[in-house]
py3Dmol code that shows the C-alpha trace and the ligand (Angstrom):
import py3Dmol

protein = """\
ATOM      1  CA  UNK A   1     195.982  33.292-107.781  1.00  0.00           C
ATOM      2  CA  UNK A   2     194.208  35.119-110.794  1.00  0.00           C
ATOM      3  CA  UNK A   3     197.192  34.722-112.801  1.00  0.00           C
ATOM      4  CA  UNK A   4     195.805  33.692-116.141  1.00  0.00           C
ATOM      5  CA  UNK A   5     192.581  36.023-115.667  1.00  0.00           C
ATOM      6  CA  UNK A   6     194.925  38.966-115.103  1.00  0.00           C
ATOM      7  CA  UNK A   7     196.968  37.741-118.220  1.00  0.00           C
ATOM      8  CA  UNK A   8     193.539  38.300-120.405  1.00  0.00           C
ATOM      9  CA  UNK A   9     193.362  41.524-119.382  1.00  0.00           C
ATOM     10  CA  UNK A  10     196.677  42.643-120.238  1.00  0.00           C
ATOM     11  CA  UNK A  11     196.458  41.325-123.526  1.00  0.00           C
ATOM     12  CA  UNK A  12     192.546  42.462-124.138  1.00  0.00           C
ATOM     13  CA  UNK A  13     194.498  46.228-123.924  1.00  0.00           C
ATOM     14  CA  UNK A  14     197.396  44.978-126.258  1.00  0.00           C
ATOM     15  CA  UNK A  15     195.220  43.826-128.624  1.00  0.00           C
ATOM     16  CA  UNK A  16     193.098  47.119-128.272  1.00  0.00           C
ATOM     17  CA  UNK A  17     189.591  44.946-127.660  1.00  0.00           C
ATOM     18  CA  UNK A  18     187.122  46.892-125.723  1.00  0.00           C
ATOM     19  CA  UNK A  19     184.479  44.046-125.771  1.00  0.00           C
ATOM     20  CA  UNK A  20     186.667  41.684-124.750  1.00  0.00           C
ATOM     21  CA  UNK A  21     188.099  43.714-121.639  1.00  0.00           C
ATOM     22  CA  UNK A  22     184.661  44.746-120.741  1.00  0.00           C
ATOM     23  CA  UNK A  23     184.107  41.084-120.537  1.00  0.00           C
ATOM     24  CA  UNK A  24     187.189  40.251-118.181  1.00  0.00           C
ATOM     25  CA  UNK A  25     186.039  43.233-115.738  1.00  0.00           C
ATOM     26  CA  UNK A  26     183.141  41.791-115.410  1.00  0.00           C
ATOM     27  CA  UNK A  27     184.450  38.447-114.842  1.00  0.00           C
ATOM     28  CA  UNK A  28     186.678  39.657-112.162  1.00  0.00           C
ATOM     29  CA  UNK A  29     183.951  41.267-110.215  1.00  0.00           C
ATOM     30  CA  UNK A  30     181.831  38.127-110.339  1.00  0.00           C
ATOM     31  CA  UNK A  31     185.092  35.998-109.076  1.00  0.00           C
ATOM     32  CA  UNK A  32     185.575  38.309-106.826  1.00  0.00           C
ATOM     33  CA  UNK A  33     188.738  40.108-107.529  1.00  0.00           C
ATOM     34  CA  UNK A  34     188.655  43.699-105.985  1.00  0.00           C
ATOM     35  CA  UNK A  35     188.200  46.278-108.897  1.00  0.00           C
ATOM     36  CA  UNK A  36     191.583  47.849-107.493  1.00  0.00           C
ATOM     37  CA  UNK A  37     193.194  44.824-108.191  1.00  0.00           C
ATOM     38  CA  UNK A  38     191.836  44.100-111.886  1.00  0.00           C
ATOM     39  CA  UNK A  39     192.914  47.377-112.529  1.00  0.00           C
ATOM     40  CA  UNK A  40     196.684  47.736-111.163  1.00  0.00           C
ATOM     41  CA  UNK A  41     197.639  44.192-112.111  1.00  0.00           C
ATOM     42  CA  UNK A  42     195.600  43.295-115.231  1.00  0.00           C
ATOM     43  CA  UNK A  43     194.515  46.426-116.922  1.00  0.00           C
ATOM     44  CA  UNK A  44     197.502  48.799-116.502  1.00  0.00           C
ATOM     45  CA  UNK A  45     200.418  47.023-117.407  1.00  0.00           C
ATOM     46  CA  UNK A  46     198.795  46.568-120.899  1.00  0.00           C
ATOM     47  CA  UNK A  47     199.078  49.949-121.262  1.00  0.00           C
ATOM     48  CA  UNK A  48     202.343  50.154-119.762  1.00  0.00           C
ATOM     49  CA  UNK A  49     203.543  47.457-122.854  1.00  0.00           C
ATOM     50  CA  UNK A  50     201.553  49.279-125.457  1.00  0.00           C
ATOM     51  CA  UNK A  51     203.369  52.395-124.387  1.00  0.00           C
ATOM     52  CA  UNK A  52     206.560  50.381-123.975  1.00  0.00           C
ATOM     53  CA  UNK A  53     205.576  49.241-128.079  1.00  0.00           C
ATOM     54  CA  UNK A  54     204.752  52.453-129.093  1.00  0.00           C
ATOM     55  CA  UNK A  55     208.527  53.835-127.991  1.00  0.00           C
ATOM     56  CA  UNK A  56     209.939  50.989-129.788  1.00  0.00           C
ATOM     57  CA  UNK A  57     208.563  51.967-133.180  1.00  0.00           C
ATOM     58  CA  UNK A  58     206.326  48.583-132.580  1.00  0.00           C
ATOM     59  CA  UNK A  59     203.112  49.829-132.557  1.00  0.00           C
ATOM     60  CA  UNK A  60     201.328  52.899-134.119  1.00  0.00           C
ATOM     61  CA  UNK A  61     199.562  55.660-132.939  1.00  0.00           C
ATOM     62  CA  UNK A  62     195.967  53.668-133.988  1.00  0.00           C
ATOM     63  CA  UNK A  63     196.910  51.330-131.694  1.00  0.00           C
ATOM     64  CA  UNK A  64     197.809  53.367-128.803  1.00  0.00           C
ATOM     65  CA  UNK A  65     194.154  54.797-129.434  1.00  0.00           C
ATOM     66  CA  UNK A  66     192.589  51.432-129.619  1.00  0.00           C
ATOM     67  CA  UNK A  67     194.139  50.210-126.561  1.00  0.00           C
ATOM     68  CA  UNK A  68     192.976  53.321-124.447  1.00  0.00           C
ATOM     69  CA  UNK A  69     189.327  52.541-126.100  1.00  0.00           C
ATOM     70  CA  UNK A  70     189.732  49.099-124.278  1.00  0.00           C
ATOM     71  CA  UNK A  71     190.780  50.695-121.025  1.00  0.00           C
ATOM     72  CA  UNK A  72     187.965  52.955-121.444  1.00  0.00           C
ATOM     73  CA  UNK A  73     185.771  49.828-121.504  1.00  0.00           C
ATOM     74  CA  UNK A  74     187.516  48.306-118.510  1.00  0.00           C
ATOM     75  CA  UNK A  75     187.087  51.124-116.498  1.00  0.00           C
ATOM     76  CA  UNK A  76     183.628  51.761-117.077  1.00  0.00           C
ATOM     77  CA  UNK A  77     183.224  48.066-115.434  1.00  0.00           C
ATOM     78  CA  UNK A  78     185.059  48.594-112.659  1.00  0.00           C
ATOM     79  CA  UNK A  79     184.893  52.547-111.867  1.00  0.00           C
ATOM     80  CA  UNK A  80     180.946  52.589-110.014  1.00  0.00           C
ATOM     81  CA  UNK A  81     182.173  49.603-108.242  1.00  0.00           C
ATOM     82  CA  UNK A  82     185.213  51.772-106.937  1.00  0.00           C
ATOM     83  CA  UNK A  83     182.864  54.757-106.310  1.00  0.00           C
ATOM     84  CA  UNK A  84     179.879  53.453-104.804  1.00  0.00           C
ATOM     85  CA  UNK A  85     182.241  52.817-101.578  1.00  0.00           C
ATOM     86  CA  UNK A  86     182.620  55.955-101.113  1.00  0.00           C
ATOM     87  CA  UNK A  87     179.144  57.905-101.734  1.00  0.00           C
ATOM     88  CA  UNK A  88     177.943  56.431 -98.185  1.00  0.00           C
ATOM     89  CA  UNK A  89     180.401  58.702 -96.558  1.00  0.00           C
ATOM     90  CA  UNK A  90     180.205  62.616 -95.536  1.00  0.00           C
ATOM     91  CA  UNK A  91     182.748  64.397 -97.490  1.00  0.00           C
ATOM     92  CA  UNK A  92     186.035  64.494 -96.709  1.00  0.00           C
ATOM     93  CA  UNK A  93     187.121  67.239 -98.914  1.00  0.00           C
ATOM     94  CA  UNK A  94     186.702  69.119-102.131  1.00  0.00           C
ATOM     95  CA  UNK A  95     189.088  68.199-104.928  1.00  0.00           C
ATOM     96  CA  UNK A  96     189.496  69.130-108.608  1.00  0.00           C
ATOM     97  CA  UNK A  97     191.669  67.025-110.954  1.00  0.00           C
ATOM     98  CA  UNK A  98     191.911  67.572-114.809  1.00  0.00           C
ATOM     99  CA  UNK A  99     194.863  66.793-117.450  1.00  0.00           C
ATOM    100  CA  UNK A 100     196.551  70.132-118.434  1.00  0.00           C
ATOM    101  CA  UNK A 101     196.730  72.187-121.299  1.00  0.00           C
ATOM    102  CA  UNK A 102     197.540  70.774-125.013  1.00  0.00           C
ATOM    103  CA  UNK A 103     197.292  66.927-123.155  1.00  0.00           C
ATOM    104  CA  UNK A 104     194.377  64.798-123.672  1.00  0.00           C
ATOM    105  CA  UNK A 105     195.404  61.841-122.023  1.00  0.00           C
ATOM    106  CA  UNK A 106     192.968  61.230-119.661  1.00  0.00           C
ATOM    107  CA  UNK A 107     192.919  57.412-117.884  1.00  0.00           C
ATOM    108  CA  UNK A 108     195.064  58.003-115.289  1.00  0.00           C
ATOM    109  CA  UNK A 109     193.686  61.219-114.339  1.00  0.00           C
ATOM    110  CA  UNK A 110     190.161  59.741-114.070  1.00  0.00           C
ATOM    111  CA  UNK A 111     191.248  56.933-112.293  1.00  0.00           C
ATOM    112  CA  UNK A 112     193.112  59.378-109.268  1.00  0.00           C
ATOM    113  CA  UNK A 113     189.112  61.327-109.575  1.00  0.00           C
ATOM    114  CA  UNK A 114     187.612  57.558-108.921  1.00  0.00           C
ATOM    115  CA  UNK A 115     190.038  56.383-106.502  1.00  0.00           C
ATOM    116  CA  UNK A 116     189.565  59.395-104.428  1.00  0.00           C
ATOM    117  CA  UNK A 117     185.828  59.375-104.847  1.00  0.00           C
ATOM    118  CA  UNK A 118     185.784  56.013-103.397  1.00  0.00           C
ATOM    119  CA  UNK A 119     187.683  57.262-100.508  1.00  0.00           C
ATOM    120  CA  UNK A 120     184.827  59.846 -99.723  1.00  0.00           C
ATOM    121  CA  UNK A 121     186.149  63.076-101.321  1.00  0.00           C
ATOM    122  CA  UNK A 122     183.808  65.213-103.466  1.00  0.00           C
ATOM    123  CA  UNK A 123     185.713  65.505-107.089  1.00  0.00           C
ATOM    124  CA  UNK A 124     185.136  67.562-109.676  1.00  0.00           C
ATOM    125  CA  UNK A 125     186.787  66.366-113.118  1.00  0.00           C
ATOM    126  CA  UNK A 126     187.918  69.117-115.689  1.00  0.00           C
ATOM    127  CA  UNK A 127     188.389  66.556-118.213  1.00  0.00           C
ATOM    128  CA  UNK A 128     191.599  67.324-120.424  1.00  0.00           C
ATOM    129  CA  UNK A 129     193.170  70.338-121.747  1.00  0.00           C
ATOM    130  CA  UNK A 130     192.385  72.320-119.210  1.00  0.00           C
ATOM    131  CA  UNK A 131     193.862  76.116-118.810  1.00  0.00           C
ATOM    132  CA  UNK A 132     194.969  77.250-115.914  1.00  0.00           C
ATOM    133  CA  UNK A 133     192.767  79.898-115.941  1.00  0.00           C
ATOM    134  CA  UNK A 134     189.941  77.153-116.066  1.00  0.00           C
ATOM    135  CA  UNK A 135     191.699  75.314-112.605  1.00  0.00           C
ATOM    136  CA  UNK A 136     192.065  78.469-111.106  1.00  0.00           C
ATOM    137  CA  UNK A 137     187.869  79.573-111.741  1.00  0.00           C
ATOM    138  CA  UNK A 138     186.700  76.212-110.802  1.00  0.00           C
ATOM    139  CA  UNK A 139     189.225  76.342-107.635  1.00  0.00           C
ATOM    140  CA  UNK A 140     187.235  79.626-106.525  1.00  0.00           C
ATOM    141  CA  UNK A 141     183.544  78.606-107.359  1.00  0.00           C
ATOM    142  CA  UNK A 142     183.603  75.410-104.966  1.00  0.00           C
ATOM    143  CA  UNK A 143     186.107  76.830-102.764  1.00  0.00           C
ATOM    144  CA  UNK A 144     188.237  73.420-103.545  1.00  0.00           C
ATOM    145  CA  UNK A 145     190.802  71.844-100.703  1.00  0.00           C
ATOM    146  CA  UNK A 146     192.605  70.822-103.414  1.00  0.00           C
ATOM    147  CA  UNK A 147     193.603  70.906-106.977  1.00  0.00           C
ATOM    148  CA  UNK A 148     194.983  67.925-108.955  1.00  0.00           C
ATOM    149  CA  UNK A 149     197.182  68.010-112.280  1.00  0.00           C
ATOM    150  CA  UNK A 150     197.948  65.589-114.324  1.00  0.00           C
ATOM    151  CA  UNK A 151     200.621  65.886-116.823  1.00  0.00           C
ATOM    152  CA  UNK A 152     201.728  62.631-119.361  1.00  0.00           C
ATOM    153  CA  UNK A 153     204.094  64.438-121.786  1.00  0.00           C
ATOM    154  CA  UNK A 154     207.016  66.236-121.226  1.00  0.00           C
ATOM    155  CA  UNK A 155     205.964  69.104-123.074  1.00  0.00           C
ATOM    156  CA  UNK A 156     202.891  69.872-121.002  1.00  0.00           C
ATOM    157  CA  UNK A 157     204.734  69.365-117.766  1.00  0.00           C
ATOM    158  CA  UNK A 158     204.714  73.146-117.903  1.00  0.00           C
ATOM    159  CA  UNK A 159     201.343  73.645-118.046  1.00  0.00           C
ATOM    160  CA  UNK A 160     201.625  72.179-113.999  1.00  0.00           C
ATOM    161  CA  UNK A 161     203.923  75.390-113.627  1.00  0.00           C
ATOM    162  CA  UNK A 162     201.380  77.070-115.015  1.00  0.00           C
ATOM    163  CA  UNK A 163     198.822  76.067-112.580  1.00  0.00           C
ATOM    164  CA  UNK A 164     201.166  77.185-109.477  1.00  0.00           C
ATOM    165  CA  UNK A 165     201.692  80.523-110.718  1.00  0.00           C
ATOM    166  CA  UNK A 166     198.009  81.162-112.065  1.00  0.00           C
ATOM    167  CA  UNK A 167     196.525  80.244-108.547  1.00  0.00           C
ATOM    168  CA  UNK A 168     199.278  82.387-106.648  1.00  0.00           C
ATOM    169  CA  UNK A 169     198.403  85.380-108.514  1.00  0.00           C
ATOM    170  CA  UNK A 170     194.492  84.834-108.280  1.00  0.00           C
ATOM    171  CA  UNK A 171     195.411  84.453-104.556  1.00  0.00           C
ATOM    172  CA  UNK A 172     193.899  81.045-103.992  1.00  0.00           C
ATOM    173  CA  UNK A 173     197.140  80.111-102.352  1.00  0.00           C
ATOM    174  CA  UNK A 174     198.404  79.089 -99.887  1.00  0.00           C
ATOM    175  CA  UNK A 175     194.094  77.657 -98.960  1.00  0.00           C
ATOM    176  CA  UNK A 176     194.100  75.534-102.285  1.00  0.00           C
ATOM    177  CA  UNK A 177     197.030  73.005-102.246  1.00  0.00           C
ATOM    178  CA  UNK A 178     198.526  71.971-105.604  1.00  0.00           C
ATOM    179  CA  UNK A 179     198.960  68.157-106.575  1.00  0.00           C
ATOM    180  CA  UNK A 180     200.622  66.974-109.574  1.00  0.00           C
ATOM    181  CA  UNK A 181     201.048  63.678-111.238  1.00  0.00           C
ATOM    182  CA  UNK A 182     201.952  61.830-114.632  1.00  0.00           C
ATOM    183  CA  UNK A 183     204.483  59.432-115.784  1.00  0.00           C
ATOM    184  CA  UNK A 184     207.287  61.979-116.368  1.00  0.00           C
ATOM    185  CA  UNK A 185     206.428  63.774-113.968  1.00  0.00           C
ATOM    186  CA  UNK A 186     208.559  63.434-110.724  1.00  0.00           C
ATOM    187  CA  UNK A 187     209.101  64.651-106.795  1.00  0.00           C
ATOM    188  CA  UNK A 188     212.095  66.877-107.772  1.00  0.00           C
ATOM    189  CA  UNK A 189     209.842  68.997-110.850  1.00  0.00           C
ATOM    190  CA  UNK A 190     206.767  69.016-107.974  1.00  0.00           C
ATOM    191  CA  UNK A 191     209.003  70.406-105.247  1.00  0.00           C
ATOM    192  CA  UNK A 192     210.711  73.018-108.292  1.00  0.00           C
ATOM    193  CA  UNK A 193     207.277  74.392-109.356  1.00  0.00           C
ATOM    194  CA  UNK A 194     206.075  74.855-105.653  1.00  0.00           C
ATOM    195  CA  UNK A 195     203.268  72.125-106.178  1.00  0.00           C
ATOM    196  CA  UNK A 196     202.814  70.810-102.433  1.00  0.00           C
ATOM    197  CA  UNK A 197     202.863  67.222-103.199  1.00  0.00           C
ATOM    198  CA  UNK A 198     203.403  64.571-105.951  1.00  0.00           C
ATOM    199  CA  UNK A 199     201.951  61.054-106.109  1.00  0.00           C
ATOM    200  CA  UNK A 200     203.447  58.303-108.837  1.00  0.00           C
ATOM    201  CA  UNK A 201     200.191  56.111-108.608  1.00  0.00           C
ATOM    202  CA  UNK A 202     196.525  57.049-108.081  1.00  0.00           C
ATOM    203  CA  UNK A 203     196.716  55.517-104.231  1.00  0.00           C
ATOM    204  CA  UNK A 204     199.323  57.835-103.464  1.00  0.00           C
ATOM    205  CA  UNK A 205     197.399  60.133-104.729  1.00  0.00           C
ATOM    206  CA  UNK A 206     194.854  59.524-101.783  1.00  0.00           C
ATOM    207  CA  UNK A 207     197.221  59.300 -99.052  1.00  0.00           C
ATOM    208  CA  UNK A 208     198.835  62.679-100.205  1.00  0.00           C
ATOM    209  CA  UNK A 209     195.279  64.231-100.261  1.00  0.00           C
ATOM    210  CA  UNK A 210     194.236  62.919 -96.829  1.00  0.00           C
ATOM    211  CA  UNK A 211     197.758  63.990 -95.752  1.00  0.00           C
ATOM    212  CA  UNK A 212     197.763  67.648 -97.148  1.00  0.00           C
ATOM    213  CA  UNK A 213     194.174  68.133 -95.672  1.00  0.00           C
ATOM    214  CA  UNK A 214     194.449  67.027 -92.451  1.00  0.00           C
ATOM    215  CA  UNK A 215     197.280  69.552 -91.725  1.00  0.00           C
TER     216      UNK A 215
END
"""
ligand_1 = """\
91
LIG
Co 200.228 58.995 -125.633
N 202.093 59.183 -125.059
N 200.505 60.357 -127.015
N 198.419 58.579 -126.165
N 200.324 57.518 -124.460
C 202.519 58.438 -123.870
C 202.325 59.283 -122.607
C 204.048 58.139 -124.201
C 204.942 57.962 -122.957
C 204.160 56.934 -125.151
C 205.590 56.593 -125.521
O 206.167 57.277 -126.354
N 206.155 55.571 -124.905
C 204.431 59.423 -125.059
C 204.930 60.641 -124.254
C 206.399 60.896 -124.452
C 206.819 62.068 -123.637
O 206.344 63.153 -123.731
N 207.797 61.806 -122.782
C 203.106 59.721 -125.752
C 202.979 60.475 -126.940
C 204.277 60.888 -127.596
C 201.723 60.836 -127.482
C 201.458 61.712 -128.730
C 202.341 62.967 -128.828
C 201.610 60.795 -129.961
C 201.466 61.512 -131.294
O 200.471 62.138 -131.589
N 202.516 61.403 -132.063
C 199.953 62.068 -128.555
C 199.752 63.371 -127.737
C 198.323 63.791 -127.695
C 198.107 64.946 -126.717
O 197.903 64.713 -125.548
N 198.189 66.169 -127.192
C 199.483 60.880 -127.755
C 198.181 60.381 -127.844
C 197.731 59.267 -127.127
C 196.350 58.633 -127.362
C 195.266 59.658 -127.643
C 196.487 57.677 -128.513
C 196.189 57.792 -126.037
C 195.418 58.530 -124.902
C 193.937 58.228 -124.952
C 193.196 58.665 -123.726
O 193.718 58.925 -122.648
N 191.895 58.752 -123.936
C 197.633 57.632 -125.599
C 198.074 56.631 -124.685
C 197.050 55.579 -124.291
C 199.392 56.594 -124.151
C 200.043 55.547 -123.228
C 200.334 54.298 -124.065
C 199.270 55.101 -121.999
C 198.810 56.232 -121.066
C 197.851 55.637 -120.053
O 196.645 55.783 -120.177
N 198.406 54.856 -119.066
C 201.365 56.311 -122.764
C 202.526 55.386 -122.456
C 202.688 55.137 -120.963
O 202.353 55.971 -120.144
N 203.238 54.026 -120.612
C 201.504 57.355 -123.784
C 197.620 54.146 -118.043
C 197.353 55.095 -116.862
C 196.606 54.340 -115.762
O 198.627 55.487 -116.371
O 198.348 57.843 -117.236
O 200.569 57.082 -116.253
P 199.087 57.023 -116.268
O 198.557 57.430 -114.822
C 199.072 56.863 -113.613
C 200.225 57.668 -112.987
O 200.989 58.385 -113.938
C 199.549 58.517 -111.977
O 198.472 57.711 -111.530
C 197.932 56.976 -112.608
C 197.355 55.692 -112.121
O 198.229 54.984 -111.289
N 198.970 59.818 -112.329
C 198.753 60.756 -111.372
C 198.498 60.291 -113.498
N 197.993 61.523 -113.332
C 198.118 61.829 -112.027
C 197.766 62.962 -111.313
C 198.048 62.995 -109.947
C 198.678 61.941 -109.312
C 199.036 60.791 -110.011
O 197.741 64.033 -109.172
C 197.020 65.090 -109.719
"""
view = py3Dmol.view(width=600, height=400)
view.addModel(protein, "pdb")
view.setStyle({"model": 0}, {"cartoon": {"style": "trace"}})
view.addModel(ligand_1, "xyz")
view.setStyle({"model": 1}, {"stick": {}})
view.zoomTo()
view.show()
């Protein structure tokens, strides 16, 4: 229905212009396209292409940087519209999510933090290169339900492992449960690492949280 609006977007993130996708997120609000929707079908397969580019030899590291500048701009559009639905409601849980050690890549982390904000949990975002040690404190000093990880590069996929071990030996476990994320990240490395749950998108993300704390 949207087609051509959702087109913009994707290319406002190729072409790495944060006015410009600013501009289409606010468009979509005021035509009334669900923020959810601007994001999953306009926003993020830009960045899937630019990534897609990037592997090619196409594009450059500059660009990668400019495009996540326009997401950035996107977001920050469409994110209190996500959150305000869920600041209404009593909280349904404590949750910390950050990006792990030596990654900064932090979109899709913040957007599994805003998507489970709007569903009414209390979140507490680390930010990126976060230590274990740093999970593991924060875990403790708001007694969290659960603690989210976010990995995008294979090399910091440890850093996940990391996270299991450091919260078994501070004895947070089996209370805190472990999620982990991240495009290489998959079900078979969460279920080798003991993690209790993986989630490929930021809505699974939610149903795996509602899931893990309602057992
Ligand atoms: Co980087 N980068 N990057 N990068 N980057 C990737 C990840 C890459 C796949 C690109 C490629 O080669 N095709 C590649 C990784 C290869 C690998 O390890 N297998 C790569 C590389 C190599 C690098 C550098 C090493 C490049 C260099 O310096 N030579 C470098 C590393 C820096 C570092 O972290 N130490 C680097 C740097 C950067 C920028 C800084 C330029 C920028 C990030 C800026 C920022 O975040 N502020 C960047 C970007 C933008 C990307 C791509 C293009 C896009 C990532 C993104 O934001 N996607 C990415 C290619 C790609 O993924 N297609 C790429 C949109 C976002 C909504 O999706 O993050 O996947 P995603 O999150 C999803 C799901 O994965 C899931 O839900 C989200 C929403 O649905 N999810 C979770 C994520 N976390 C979750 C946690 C959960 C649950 C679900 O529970 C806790």
């Amino acid at each position: 229905m949207h087609t051509d609006h959702f087109t913009a977007m994707r290319q406002s993130i190729i072409d790495g212009a944060p006015e410009s996708a600013a501009a289409l997120a606010r468009q979509a609000l005021e035509l009334g396209i669900a923020a959810l929707e601007a994001i999953d079908q306009g926003f993020v397969p830009g960045m899937t292409e630019v990534g897609a580019e990037y592997a090619q030899r196409r594009m450059f590291l500059p660009d990668m940087l400019a495009s996540a500048e326009a997401m950035k701009a996107a977001m920050s559009v469409l994110e209190p519209e996500l959150t305000r639905q869920g600041s209404q409601r009593p909280a349904a849980g404590t949750i910390i999510v950050g990006t792990t050690k030596g990654d900064i890549h932090e979109i899709g982390k913040t957007l599994v933090g805003t998507l489970l904000t709007a569903h009414g949990f209390k979140v507490h975002d680390l930010g990126v290169d976060v230590s274990s040690e740093q999970f593991a404190a924060k875990a403790r000093e708001l007694a969290a339900d659960v603690v989210g990880v976010s990995a995008l590069l294979t090399t910091t996929m440890r850093g996940q492992r990391s996270v299991v071990e450091v919260l078994e030996r501070e004895q947070l476990r089996p209370r805190v449960k472990i999620i982990v994320g991240g495009a290489p990240v998959t079900r078979q490395w969460a279920e080798e690492i003991g993690a209790d749950g993986y989630a490929k998108d930021a809505i699974s993300a939610v149903a795996l949280v509602q899931n893990l704390i309602q057992r």
